[in-house]
PDB file of N, CA, C and O in Angstrom:
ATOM      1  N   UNK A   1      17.700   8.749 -74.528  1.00  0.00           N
ATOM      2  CA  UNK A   1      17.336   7.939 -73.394  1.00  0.00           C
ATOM      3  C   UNK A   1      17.580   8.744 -72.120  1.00  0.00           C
ATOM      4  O   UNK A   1      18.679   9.224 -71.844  1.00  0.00           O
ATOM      5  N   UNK A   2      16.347   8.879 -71.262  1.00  0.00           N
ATOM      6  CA  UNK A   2      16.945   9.493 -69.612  1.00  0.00           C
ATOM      7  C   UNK A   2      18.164   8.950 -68.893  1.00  0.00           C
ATOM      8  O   UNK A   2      18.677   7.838 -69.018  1.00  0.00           O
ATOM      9  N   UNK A   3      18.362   9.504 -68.466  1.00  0.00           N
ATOM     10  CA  UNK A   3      19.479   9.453 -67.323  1.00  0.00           C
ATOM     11  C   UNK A   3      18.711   8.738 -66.016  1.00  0.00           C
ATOM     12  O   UNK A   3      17.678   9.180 -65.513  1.00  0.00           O
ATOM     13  N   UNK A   4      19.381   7.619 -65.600  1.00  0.00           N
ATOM     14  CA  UNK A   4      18.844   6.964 -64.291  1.00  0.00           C
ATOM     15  C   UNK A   4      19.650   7.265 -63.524  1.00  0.00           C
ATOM     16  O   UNK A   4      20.870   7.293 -63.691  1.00  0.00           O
ATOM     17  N   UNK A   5      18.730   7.655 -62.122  1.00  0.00           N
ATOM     18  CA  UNK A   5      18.987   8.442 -61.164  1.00  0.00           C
ATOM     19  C   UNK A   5      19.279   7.702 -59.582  1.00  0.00           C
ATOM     20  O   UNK A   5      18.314   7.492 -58.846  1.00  0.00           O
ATOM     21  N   UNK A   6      20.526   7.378 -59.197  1.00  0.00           N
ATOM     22  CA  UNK A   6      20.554   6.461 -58.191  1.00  0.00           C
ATOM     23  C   UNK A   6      20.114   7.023 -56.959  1.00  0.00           C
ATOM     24  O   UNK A   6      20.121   8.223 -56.683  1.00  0.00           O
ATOM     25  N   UNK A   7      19.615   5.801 -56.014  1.00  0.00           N
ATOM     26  CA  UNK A   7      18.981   6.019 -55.202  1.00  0.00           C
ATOM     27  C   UNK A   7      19.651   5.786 -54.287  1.00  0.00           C
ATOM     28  O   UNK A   7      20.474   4.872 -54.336  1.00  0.00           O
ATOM     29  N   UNK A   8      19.471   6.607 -53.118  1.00  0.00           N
ATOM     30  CA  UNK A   8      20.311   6.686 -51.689  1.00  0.00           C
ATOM     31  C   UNK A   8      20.176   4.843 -50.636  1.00  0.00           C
ATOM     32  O   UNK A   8      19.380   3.906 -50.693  1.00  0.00           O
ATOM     33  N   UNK A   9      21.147   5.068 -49.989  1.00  0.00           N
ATOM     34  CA  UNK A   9      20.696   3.574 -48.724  1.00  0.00           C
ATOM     35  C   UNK A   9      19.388   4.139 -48.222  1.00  0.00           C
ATOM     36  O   UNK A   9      18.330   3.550 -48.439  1.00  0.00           O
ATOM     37  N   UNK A  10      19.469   5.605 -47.356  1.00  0.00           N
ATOM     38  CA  UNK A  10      18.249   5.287 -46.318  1.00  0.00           C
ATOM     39  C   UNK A  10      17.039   5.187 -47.179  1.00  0.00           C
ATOM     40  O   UNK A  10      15.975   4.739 -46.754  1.00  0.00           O
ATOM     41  N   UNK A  11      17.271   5.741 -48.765  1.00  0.00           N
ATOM     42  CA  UNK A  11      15.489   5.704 -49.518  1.00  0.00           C
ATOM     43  C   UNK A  11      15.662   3.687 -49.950  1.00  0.00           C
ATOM     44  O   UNK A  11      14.578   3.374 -50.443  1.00  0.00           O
ATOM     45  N   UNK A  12      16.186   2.985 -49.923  1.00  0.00           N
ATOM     46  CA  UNK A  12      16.506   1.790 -50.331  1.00  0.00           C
ATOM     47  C   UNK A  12      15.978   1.088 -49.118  1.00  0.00           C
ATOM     48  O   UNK A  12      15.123   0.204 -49.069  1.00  0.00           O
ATOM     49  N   UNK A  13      16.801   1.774 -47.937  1.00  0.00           N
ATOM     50  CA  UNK A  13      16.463   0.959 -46.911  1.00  0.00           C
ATOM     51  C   UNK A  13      14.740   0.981 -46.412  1.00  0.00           C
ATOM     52  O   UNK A  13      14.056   0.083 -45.920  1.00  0.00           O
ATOM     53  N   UNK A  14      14.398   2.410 -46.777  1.00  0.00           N
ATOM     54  CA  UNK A  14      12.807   2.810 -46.262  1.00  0.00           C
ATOM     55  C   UNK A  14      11.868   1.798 -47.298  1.00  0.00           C
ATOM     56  O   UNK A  14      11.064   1.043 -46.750  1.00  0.00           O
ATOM     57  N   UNK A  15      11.961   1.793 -48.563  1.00  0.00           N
ATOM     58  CA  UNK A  15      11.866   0.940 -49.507  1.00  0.00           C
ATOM     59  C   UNK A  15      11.758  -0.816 -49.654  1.00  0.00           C
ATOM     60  O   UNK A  15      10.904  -1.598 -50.071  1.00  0.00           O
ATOM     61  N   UNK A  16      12.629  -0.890 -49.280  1.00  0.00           N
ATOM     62  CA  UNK A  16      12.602  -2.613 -48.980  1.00  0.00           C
ATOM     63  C   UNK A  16      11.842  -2.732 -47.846  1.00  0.00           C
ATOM     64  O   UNK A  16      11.095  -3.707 -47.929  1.00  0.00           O
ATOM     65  N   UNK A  17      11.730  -2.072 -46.730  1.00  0.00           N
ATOM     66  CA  UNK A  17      11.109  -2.055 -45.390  1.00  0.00           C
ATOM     67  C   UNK A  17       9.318  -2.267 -46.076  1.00  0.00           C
ATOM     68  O   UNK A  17       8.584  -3.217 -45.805  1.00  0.00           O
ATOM     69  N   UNK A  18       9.008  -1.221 -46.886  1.00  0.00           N
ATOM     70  CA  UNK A  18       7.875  -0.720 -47.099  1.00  0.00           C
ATOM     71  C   UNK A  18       7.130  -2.092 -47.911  1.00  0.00           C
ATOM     72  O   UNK A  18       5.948  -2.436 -47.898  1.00  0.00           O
ATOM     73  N   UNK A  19       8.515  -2.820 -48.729  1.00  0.00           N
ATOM     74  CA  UNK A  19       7.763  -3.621 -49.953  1.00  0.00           C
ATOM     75  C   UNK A  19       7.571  -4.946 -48.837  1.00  0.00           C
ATOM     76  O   UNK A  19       6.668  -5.782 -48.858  1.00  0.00           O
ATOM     77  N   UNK A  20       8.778  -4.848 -47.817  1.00  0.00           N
ATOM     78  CA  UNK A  20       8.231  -6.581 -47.458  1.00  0.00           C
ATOM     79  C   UNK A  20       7.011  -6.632 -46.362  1.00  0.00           C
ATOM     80  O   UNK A  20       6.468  -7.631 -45.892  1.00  0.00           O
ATOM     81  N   UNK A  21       6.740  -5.196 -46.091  1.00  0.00           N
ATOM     82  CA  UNK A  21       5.666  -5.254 -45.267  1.00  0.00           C
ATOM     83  C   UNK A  21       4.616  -5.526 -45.771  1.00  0.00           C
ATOM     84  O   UNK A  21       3.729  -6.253 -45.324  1.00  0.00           O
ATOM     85  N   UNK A  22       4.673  -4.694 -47.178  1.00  0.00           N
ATOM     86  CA  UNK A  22       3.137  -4.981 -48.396  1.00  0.00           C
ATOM     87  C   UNK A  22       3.099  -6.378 -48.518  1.00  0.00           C
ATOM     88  O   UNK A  22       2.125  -7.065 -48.208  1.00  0.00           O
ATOM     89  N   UNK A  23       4.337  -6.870 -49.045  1.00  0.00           N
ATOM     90  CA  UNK A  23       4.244  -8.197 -48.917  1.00  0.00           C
ATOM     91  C   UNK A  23       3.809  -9.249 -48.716  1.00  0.00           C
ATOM     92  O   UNK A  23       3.184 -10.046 -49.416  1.00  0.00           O
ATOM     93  N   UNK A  24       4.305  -9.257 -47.275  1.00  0.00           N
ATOM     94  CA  UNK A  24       4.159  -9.679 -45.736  1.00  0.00           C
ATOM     95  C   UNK A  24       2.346  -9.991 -45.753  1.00  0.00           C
ATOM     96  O   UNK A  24       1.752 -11.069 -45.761  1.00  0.00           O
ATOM     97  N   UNK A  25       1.781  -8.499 -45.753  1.00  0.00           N
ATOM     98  CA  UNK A  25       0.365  -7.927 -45.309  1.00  0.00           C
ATOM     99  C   UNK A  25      -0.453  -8.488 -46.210  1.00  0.00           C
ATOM    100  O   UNK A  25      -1.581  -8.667 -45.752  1.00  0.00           O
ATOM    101  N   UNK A  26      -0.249  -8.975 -47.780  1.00  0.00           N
ATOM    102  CA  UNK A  26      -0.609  -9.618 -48.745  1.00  0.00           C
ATOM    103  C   UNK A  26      -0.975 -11.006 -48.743  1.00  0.00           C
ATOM    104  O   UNK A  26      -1.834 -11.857 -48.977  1.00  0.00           O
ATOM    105  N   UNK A  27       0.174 -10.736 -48.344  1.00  0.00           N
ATOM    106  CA  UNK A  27       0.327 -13.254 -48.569  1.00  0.00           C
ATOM    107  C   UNK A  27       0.075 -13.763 -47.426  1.00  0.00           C
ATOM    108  O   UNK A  27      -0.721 -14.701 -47.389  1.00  0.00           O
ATOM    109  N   UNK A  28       0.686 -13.279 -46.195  1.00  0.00           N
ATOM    110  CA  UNK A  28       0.403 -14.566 -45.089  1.00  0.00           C
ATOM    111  C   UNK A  28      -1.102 -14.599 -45.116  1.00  0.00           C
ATOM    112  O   UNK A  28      -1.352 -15.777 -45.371  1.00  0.00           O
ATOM    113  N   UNK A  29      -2.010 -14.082 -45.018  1.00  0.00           N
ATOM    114  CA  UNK A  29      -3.773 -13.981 -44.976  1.00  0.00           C
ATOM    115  C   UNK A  29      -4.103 -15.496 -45.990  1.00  0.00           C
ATOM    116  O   UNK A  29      -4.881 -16.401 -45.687  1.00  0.00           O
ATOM    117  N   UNK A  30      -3.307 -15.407 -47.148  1.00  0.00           N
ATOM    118  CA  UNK A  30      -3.629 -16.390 -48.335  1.00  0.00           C
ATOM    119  C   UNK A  30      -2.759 -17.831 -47.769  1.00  0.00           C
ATOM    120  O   UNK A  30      -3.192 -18.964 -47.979  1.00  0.00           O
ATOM    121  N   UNK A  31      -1.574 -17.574 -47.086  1.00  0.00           N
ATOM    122  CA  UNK A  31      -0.771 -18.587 -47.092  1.00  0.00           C
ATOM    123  C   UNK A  31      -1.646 -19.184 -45.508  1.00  0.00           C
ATOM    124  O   UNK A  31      -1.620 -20.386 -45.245  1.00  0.00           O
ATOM    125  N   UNK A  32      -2.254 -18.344 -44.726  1.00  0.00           N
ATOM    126  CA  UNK A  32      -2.717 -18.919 -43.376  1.00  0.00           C
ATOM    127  C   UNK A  32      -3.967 -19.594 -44.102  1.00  0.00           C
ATOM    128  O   UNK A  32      -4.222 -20.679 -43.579  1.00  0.00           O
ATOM    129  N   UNK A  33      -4.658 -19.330 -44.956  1.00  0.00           N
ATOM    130  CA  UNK A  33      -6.391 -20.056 -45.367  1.00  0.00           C
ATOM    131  C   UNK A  33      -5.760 -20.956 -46.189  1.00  0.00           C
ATOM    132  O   UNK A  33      -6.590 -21.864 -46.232  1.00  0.00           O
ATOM    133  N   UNK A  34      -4.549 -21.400 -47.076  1.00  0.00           N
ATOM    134  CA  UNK A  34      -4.033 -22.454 -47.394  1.00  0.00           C
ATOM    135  C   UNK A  34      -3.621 -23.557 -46.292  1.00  0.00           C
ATOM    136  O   UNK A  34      -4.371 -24.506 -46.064  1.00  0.00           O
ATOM    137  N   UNK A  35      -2.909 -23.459 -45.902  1.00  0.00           N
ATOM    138  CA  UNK A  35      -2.328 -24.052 -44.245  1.00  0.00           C
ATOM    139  C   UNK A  35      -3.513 -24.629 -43.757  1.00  0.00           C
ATOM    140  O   UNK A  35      -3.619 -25.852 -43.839  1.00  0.00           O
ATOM    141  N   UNK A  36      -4.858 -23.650 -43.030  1.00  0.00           N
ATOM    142  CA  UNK A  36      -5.642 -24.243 -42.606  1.00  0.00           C
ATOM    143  C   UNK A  36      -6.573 -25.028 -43.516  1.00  0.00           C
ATOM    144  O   UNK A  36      -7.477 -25.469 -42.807  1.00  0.00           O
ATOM    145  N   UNK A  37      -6.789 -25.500 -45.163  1.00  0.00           N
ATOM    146  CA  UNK A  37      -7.105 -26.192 -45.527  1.00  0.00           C
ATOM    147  C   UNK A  37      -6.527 -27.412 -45.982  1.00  0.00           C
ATOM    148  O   UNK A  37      -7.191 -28.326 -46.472  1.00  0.00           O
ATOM    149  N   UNK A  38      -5.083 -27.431 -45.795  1.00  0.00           N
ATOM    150  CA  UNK A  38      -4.546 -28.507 -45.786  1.00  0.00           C
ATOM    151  C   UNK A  38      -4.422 -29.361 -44.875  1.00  0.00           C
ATOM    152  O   UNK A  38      -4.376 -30.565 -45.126  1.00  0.00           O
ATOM    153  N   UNK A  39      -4.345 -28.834 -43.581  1.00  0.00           N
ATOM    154  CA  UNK A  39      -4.375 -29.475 -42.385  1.00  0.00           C
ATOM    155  C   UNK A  39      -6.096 -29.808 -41.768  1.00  0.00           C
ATOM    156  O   UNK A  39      -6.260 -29.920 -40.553  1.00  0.00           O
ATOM    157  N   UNK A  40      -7.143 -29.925 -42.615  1.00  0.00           N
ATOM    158  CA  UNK A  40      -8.167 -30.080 -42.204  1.00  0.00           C
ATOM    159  C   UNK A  40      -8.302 -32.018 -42.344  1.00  0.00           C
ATOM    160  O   UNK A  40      -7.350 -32.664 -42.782  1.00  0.00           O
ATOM    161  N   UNK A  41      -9.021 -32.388 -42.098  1.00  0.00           N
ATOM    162  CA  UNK A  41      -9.038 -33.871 -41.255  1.00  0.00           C
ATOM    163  C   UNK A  41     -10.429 -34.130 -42.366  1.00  0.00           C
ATOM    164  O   UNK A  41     -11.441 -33.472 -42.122  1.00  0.00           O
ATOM    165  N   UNK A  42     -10.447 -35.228 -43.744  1.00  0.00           N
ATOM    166  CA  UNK A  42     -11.434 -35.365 -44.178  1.00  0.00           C
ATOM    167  C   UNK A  42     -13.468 -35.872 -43.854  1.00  0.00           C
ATOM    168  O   UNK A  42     -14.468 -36.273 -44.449  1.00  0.00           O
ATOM    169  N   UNK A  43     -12.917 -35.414 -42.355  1.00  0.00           N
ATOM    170  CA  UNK A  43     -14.489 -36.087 -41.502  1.00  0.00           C
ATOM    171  C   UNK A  43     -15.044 -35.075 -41.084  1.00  0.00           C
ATOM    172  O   UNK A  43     -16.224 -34.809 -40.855  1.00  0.00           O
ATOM    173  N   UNK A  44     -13.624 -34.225 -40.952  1.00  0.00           N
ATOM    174  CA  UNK A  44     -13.839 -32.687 -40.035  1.00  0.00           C
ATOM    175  C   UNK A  44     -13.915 -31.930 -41.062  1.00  0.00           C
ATOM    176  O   UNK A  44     -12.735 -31.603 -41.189  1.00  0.00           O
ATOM    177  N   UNK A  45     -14.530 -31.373 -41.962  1.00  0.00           N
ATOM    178  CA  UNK A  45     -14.131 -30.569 -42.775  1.00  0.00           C
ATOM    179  C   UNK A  45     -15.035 -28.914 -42.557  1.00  0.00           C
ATOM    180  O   UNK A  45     -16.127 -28.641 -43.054  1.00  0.00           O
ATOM    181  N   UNK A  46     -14.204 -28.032 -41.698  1.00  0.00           N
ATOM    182  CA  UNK A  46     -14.555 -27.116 -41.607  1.00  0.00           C
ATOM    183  C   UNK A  46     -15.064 -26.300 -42.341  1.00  0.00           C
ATOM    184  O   UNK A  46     -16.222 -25.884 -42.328  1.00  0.00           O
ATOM    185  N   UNK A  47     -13.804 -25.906 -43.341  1.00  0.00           N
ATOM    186  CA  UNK A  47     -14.256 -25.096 -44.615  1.00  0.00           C
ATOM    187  C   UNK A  47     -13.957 -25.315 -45.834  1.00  0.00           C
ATOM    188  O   UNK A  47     -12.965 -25.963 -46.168  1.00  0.00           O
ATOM    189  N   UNK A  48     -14.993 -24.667 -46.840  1.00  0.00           N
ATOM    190  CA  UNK A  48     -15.575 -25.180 -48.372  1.00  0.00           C
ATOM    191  C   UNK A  48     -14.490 -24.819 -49.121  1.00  0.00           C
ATOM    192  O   UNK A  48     -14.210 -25.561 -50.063  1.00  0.00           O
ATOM    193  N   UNK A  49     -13.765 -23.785 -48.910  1.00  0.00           N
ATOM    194  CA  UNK A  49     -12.748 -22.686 -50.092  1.00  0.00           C
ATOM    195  C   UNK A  49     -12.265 -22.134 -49.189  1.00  0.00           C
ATOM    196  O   UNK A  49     -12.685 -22.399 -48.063  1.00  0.00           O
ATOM    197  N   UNK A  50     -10.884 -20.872 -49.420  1.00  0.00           N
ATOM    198  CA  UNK A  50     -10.149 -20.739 -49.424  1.00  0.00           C
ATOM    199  C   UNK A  50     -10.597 -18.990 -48.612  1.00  0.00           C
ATOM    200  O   UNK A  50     -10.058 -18.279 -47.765  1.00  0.00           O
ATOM    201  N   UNK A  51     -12.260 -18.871 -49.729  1.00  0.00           N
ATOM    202  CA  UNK A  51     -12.379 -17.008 -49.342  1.00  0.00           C
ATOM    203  C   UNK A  51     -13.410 -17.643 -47.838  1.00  0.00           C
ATOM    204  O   UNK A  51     -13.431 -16.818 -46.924  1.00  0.00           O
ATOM    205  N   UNK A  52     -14.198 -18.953 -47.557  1.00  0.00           N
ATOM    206  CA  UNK A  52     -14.511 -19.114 -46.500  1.00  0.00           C
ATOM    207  C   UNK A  52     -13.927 -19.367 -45.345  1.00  0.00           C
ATOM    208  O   UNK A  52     -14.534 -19.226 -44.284  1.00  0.00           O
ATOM    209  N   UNK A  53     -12.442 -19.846 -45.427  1.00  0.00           N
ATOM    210  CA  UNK A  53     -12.145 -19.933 -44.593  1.00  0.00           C
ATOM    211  C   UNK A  53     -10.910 -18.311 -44.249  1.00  0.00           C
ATOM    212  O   UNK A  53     -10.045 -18.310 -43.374  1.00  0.00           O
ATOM    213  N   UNK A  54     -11.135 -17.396 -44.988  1.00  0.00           N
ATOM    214  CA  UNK A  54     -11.030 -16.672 -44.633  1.00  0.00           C
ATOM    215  C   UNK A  54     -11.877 -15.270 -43.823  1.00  0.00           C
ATOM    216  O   UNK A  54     -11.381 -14.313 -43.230  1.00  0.00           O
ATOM    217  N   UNK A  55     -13.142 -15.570 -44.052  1.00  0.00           N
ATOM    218  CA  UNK A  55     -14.402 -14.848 -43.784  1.00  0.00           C
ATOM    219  C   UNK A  55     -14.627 -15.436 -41.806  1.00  0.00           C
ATOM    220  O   UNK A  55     -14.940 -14.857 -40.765  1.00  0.00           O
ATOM    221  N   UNK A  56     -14.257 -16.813 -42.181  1.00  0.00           N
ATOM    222  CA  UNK A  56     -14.684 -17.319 -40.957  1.00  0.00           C
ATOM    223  C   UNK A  56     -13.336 -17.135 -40.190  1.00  0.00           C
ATOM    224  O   UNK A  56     -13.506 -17.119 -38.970  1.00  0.00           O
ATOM    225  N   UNK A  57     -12.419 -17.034 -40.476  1.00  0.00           N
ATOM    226  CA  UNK A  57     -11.601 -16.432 -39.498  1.00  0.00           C
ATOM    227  C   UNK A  57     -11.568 -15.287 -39.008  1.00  0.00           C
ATOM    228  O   UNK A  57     -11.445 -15.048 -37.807  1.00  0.00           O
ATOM    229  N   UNK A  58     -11.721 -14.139 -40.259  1.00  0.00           N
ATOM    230  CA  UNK A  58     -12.140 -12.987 -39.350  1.00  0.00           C
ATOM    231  C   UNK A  58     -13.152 -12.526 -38.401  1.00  0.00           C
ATOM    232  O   UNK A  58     -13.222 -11.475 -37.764  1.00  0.00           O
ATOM    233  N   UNK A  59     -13.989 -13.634 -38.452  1.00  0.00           N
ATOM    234  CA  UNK A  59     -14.952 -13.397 -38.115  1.00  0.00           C
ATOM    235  C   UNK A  59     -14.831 -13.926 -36.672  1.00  0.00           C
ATOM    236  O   UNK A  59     -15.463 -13.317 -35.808  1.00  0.00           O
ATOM    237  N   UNK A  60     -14.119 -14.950 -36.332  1.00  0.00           N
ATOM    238  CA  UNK A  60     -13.769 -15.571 -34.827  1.00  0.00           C
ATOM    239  C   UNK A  60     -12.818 -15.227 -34.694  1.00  0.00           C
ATOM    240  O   UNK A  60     -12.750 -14.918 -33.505  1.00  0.00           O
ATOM    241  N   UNK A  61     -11.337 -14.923 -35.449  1.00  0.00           N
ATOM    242  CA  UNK A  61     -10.506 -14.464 -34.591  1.00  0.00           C
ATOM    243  C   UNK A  61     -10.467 -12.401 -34.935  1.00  0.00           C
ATOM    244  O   UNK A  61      -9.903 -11.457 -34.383  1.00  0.00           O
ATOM    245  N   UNK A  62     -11.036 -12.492 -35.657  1.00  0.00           N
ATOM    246  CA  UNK A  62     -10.992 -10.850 -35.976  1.00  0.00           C
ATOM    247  C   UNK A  62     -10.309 -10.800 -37.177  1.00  0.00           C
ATOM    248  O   UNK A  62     -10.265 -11.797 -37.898  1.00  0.00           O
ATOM    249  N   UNK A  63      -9.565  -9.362 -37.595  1.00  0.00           N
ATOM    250  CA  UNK A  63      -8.945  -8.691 -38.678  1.00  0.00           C
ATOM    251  C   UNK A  63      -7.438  -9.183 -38.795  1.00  0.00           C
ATOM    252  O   UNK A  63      -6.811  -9.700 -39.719  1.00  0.00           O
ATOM    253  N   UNK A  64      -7.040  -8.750 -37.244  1.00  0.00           N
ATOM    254  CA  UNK A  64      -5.677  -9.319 -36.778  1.00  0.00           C
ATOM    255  C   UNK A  64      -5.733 -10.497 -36.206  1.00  0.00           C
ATOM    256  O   UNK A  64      -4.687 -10.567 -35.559  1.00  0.00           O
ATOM    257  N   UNK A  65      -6.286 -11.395 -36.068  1.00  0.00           N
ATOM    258  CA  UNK A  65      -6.036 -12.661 -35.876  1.00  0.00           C
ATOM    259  C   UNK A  65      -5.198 -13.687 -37.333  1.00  0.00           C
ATOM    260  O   UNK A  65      -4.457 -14.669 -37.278  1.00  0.00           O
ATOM    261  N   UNK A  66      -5.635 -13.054 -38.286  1.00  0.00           N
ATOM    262  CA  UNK A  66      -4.643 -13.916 -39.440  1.00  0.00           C
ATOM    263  C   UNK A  66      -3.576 -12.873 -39.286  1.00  0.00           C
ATOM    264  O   UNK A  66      -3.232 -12.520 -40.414  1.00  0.00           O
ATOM    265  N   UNK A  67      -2.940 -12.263 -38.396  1.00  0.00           N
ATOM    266  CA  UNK A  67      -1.537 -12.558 -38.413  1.00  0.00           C
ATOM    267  C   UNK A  67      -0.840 -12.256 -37.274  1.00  0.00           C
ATOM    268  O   UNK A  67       0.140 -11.533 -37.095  1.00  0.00           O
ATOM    269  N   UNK A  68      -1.708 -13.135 -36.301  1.00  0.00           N
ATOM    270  CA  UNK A  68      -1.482 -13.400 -34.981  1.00  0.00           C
ATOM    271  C   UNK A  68       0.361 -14.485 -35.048  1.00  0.00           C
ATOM    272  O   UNK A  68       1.474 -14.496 -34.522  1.00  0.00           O
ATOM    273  N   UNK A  69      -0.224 -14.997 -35.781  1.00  0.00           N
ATOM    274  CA  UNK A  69       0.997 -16.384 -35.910  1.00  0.00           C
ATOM    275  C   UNK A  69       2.134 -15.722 -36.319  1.00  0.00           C
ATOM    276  O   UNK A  69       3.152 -16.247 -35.868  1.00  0.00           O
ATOM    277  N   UNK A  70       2.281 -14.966 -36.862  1.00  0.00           N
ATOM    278  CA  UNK A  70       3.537 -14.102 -37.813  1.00  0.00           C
ATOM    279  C   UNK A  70       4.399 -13.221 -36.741  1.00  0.00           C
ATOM    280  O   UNK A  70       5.600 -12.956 -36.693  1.00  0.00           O
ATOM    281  N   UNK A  71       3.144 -12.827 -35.786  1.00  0.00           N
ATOM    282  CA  UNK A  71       3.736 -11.563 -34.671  1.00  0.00           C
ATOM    283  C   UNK A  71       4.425 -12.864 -33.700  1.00  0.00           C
ATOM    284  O   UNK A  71       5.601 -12.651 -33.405  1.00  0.00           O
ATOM    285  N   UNK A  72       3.927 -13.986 -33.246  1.00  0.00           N
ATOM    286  CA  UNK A  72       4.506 -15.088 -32.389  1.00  0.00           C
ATOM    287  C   UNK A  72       5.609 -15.440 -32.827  1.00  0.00           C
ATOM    288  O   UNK A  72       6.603 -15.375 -32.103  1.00  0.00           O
ATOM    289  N   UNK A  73       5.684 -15.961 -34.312  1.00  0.00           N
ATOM    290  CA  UNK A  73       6.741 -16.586 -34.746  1.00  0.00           C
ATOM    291  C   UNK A  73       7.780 -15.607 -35.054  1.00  0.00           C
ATOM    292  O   UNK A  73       8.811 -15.802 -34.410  1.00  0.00           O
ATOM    293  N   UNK A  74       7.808 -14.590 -35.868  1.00  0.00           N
ATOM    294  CA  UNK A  74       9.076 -14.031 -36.359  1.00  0.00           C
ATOM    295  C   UNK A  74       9.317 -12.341 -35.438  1.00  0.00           C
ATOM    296  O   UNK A  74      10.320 -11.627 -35.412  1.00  0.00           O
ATOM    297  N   UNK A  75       7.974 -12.144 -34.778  1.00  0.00           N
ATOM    298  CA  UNK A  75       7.516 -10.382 -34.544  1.00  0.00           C
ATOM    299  C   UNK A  75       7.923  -9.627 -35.563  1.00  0.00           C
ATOM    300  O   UNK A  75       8.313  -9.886 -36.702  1.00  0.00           O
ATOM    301  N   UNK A  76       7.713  -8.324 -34.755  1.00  0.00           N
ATOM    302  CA  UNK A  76       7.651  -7.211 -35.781  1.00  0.00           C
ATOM    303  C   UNK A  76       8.737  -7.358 -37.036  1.00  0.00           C
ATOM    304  O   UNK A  76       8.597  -6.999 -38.205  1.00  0.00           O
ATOM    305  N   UNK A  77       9.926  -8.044 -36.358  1.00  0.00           N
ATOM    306  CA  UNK A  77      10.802  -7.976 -37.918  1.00  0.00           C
ATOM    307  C   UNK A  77      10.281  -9.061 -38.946  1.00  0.00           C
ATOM    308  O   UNK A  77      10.868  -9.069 -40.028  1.00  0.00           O
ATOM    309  N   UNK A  78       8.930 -10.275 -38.701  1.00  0.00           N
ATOM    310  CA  UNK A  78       9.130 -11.028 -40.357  1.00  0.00           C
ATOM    311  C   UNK A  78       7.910  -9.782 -40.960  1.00  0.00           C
ATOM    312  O   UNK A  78       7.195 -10.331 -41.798  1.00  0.00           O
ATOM    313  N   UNK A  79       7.592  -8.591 -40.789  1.00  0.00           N
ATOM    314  CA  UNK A  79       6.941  -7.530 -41.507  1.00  0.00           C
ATOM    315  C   UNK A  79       8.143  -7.230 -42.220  1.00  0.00           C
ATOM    316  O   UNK A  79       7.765  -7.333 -43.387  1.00  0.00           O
ATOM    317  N   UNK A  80       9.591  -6.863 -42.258  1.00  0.00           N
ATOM    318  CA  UNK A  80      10.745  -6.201 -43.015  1.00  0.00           C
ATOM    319  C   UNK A  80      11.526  -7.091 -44.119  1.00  0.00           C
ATOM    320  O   UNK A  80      12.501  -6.656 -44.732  1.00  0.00           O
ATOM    321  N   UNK A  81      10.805  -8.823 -44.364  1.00  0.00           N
ATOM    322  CA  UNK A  81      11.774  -9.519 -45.178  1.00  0.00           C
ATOM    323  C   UNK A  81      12.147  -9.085 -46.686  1.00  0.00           C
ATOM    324  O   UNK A  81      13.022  -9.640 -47.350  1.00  0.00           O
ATOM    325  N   UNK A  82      11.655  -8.420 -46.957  1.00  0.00           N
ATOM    326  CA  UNK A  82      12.030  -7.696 -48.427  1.00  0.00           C
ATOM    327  C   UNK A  82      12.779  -6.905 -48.298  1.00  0.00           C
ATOM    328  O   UNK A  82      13.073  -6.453 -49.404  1.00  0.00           O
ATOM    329  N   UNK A  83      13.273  -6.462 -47.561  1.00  0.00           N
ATOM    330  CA  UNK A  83      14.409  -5.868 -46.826  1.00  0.00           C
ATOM    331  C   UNK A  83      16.037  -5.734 -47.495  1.00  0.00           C
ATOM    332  O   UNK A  83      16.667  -4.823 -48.032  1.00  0.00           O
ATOM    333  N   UNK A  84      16.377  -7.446 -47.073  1.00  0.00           N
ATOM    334  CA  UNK A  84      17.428  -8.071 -47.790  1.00  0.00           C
ATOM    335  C   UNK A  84      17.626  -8.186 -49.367  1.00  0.00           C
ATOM    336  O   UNK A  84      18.617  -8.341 -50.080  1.00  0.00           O
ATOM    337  N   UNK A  85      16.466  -8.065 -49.571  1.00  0.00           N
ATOM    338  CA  UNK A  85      16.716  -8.625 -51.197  1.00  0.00           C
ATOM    339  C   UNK A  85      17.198  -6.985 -51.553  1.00  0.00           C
ATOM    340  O   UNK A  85      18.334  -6.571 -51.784  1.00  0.00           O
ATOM    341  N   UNK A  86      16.253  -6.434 -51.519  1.00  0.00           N
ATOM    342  CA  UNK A  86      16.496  -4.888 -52.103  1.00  0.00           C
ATOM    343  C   UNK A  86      17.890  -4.046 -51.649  1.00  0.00           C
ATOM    344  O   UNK A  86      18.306  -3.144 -52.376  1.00  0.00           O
ATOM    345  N   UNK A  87      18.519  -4.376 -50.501  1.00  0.00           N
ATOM    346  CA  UNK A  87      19.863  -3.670 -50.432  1.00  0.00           C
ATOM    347  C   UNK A  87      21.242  -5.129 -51.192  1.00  0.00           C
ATOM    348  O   UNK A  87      22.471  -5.169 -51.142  1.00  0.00           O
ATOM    349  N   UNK A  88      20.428  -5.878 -51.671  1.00  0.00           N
ATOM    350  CA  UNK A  88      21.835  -6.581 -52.246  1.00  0.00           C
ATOM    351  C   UNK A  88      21.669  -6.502 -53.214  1.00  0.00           C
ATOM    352  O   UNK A  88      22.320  -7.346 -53.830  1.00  0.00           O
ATOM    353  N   UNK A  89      20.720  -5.503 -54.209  1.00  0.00           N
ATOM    354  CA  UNK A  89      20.508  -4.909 -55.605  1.00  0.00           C
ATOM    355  C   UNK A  89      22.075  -3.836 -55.790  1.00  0.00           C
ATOM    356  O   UNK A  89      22.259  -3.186 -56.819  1.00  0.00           O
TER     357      UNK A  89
END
């Protein structure tokens, strides 16, 4: 069997940084076109699914507009939340 090879804080710390950004950059897009179909008003019904109301957002608010809300609410640090988990490994 190999020998496992421990890994330093700053490669841990660069690491967790890196995963909660992937993260981060992954899900809120899915968790913002959820949100906005739950909160839609059954008279008002903007959009059909989940990939339309993601098409139509980029499309009015742009690329970075789905994660306009993320930079307001948490800024640049809710990009690092994977952060924590990985240095209490």
């Amino acid at each position: 069997m190999a020998q496992q090879q421990q890994i330093s804080l700053p490669a841990k710390l660069i690491n967790g940084g890196i995963a909660g950004m992937v993260g981060v950059t992954c899900v809120f897009p899915i968790d913002l076109a959820k949100t906005r179909l739950q909160n839609q008003r059954s008279g008002q019904q903007l959009y059909r699914n989940m990939m339309d109301c993601l098409i139509k957002t980029v499309k009015s608010e742009g690329y970075f507009g789905m994660y306009r809300e993320l930079l307001n609410t948490k800024g640049v640090t809710g990009l690092y939340r994977g952060l924590g988990a990985t240095l209490m490994r």
